[in-house]
N, C-alpha and C positions, 0 to 999 in steps of 0.2 A: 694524668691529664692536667694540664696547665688551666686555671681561669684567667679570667680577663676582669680587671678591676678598671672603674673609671672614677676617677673622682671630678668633681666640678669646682670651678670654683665660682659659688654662688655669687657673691659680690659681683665681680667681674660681668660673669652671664649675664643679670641681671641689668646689671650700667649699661653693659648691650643691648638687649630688650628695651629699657628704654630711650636710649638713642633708635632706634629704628622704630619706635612709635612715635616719634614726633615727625614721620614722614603727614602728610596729609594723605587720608584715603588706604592710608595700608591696613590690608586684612591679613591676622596671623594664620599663618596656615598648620595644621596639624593633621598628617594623613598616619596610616598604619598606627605603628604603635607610639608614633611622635617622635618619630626619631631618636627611639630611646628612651624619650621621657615621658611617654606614656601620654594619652590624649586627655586624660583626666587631670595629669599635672600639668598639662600646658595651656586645656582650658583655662583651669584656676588661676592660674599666672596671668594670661591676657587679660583675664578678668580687673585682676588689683594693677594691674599694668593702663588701667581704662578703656581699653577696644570694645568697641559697642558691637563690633560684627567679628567672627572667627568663621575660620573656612574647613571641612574635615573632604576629604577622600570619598567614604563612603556611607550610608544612612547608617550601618550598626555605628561607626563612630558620631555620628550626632546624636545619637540616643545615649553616649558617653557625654560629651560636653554637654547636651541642654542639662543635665544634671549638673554640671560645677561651671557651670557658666550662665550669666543672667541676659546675655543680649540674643543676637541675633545669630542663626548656626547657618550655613552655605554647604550645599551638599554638592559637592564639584563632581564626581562621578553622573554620567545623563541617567536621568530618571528615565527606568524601565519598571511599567503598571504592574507585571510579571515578577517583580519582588514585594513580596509581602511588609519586608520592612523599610523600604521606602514608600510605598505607600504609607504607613502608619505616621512614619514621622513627617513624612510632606502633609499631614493633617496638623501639626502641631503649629500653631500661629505665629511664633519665632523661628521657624525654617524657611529657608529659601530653597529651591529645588532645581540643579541646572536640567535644560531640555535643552535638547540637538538630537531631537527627531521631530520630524513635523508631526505624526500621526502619534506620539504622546502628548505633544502639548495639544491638536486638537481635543485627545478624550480629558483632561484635568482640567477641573472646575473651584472654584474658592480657595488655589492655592497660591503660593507670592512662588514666580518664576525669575527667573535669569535664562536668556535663550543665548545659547553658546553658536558664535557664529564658526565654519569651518576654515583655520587657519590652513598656511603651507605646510604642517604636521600631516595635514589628511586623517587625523587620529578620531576625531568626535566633531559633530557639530552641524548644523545646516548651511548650504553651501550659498555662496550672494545670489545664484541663481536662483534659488527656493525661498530667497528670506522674502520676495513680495506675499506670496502665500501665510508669514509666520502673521500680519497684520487683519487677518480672517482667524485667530484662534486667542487675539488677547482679550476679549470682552468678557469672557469667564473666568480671568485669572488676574493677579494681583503682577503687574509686570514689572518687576523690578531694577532693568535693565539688559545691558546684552554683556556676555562677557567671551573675548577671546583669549585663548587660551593658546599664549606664540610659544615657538622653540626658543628653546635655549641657545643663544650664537657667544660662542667662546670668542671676546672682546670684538662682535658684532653689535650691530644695532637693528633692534625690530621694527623703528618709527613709521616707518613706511609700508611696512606693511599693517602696523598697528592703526595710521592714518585709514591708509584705504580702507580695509574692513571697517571700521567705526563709522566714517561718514555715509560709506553702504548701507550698515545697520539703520542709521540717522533720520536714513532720506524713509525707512518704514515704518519706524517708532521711536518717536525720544524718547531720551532714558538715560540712564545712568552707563556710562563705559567700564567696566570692570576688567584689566589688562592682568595676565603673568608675564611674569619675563620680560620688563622694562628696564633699561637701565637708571639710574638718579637723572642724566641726561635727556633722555628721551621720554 
């Protein structure tokens, strides 16, 4: 059986890392196992990198980073009450929890949300027809804006559809826009 050896070259990597932090507003994202490098070495890294906010996949990996990480954790997979540890860690004051279902963000109280609107994905999220509804469930929760969550268009552009949902979201609740998959352009 053959291995697979990888080597990095840190220098490099990192001169990367920090050219792509001097975007405005970029959150590093770290799902699974970090692409390799593991969510605990890439918390620590955005950490000394300066990111105030980092984004994981799902709650057991936020209960990775808020350990080697000092800011703010984003739980991109929607918050279902039916998981024991998303619950726990959507109690911890440096979590953010995304919802895209209306009947969990009505039952969640005292926690900081991100309400994921439904893009052309069809994947997650509440649709522009439900979002007047999402405006009768923020008064218990700490709202931290809405985030959509586009496809990937191989030398596409999302703008427009990133527009339209945003000012949809806008006309319900200001807040913060939180986009995936934009280009530097758009």
């Amino acid at each position: 059986m053959t291995g697979l050896r990888l080597n990095i070259e840190t220098e490099r990597w990192q001169r990367h890392l920090r050219a792509q932090m001097e975007r405005p507003g970029l959150v590093p994202v770290m799902k699974g196992n970090g692409y390799g490098f593991g969510v605990a070495n890439l918390a620590g890294e955005a950490g000394r990198l300066g990111a105030s906010t980092v984004a994981v996949g799902r709650a057991q990996e936020a209960k990775v980073a808020l350990r080697e990480f000092d800011g703010d954790v984003v739980v991109m997979m929607p918050y279902f009450a039916a998981d024991p540890v998303a619950r726990e860690v959507a109690e911890d004051p440096r979590v953010i929890v995304t919802v895209a279902h209306l009947d969990e963000l009505a039952a969640l109280s005292g926690v900081r949300v991100l309400v994921e609107v439904r893009t052309s994905m069809q994947r997650h999220g509440i649709s522009v027809l439900e979002l007047p509804k999402v405006a009768d469930h923020l008064q218990n929760v700490t709202f931290e804006g809405w985030t959509v969550h586009l496809p990937m268009l191989a030398g596409g552009s999302n703008f427009a559809e990133a527009e339209e949902l945003g000012r949809s979201a806008r006309q319900i609740a200001e807040g913060p826009l939180w986009f995936s998959h934009v280009s530097d352009d758009d």
